[in-house]
C-alpha positions in Angstrom: 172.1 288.6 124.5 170.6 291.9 126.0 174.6 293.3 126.1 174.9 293.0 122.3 171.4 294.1 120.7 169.4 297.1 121.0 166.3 297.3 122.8 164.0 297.1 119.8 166.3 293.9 118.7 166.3 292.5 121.5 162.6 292.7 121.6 162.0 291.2 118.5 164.3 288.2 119.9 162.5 288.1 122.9 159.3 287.6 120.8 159.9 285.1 119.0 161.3 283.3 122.0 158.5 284.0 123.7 156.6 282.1 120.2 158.5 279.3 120.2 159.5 278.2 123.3 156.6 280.1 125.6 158.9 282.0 127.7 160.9 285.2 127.6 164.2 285.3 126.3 165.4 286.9 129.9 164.2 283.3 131.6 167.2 281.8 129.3 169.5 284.9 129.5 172.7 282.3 130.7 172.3 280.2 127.5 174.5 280.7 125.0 172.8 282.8 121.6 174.1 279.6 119.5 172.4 277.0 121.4 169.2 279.0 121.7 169.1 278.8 118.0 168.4 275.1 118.5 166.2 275.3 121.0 164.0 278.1 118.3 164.7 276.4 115.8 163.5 272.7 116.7 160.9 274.0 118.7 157.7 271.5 117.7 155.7 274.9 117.7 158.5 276.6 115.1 158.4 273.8 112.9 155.0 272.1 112.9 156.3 268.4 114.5 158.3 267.4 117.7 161.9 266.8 116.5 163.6 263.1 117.1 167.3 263.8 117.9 169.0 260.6 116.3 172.2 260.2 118.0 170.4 259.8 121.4 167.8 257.3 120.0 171.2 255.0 118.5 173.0 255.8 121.5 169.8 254.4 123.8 169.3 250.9 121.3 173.2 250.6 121.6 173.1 250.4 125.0 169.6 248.4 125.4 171.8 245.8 122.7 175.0 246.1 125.2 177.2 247.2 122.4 179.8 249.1 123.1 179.7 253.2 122.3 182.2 255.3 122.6 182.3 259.1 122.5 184.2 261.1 119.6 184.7 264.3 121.6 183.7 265.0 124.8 181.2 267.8 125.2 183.6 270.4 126.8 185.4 269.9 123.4 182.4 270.9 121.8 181.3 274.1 123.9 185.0 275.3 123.0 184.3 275.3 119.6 180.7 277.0 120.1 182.7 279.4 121.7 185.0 280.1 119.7 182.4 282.0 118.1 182.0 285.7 120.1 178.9 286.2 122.0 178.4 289.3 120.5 178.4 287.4 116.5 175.9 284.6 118.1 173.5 287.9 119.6 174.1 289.3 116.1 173.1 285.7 114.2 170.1 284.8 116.6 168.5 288.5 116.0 168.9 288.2 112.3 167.0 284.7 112.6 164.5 286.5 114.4 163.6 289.0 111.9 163.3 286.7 108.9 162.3 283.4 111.3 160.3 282.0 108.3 163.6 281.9 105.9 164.9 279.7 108.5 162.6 277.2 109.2 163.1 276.9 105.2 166.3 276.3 105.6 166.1 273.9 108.1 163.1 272.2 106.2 165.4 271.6 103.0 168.1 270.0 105.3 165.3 267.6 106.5 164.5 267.2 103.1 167.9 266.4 101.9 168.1 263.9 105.1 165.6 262.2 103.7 167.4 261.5 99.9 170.7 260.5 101.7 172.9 262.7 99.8 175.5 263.7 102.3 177.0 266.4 99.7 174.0 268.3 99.7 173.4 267.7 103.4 177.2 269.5 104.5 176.3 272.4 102.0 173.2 272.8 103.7 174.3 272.4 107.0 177.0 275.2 106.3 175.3 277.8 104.2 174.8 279.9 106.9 178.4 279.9 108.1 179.6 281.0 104.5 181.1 284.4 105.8 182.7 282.5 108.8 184.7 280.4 106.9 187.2 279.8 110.4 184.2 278.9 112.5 183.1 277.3 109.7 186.7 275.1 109.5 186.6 274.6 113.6 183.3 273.3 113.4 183.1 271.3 110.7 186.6 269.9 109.0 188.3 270.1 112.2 186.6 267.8 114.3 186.0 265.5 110.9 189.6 265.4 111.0 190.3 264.7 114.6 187.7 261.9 114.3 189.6 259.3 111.8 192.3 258.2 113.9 189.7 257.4 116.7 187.1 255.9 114.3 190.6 253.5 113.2 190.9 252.3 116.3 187.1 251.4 116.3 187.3 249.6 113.3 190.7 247.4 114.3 188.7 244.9 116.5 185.2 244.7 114.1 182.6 245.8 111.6 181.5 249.7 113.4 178.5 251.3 113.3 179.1 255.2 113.1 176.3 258.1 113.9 177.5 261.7 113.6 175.7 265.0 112.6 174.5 265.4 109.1 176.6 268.1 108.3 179.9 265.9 108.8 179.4 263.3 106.2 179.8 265.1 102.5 181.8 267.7 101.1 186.1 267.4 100.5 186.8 267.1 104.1 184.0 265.2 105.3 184.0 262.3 106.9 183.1 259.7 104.2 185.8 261.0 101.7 188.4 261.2 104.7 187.6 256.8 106.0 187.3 256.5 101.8 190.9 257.9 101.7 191.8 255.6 103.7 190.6 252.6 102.1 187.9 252.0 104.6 184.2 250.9 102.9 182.1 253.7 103.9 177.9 252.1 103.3 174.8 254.2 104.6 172.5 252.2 106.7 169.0 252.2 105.0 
């Protein structure tokens, strides 16, 4: 991060870091900008409550049920599409979260929010907003890996009835992946 920002910018990342994880950014200086975001951003201290992170927690009662799970992607797949995105643009992004930290914990509060009404339209519009002038990253991230999913989720749903879990941000909008298994004539039904 330090190569990309100033010193003043850099301190201000470093602070809030320091706020939300209790250690200085230096202590994390091989992680990716993109996946410190996450790290800030879910930090119980940043938003008030200790996060729940879903897919592991359905992965874990999968596997306590012996059901089968199988992977979508693998997670090299997904660190090329993280870094697909320059370190310099992530440095850039995680010191303009740092100066206005408040406007995103509001924006990840209304995506909670809209988690909760189970309107996956407004979820993918949320989960995007902030990659609105990145509209490639946006694509790789997002309607590429929707897209490269069907044909594997097909040949889950050949032998039996599936249970699917992926990111909020992947089920609404055009290319999403309820509209793309509802394309295909599959009978897509949120578990409540």
């Amino acid at each position: 991060i330090k190569d990309f920002l100033t010193a003043e910018q850099f301190a201000k990342v470093d602070e809030m870091v320091k706020s939300a994880l209790g250690y200085s950014a230096e202590n994390v200086k091989m992680v990716k900008p993109a996946m410190l975001t996450v790290l800030v951003l879910t930090s119980p201290k940043t938003i008030g409550c200790t996060t729940t992170a879903y897919d592991m927690s359905l992965m874990q009662s999968a596997v306590g049920k012996n059901k089968p799970v199988i992977g979508l992607e693998t997670v090299e797949s997904q660190m090329q599409v993280l870094d697909s995105m320059s370190l310099e643009k992530q440095a850039k992004d995680f010191y303009k979260m740092a100066t206005d930290m408040q406007k995103s914990v509001s924006d990840l509060k209304k995506l909670m929010a809209a988690y909760k009404t189970r309107d996956p339209d407004q979820l993918q519009e949320l989960s995007v907003s902030q990659l609105k002038d990145d509209k490639e990253f946006m694509t790789r991230l997002i309607d590429d890996r929707n897209a490269a999913w069907i044909p594997k989720l097909e040949v889950a749903f050949k032998d039996k009835p599936t249970f699917v879990a992926v990111g909020a941000g992947h089920l609404g909008g055009k290319k999403g992946v309820i509209k793309l298994l509802r394309a295909k004539g599959y009978d897509v039904t949120p578990v409540k």
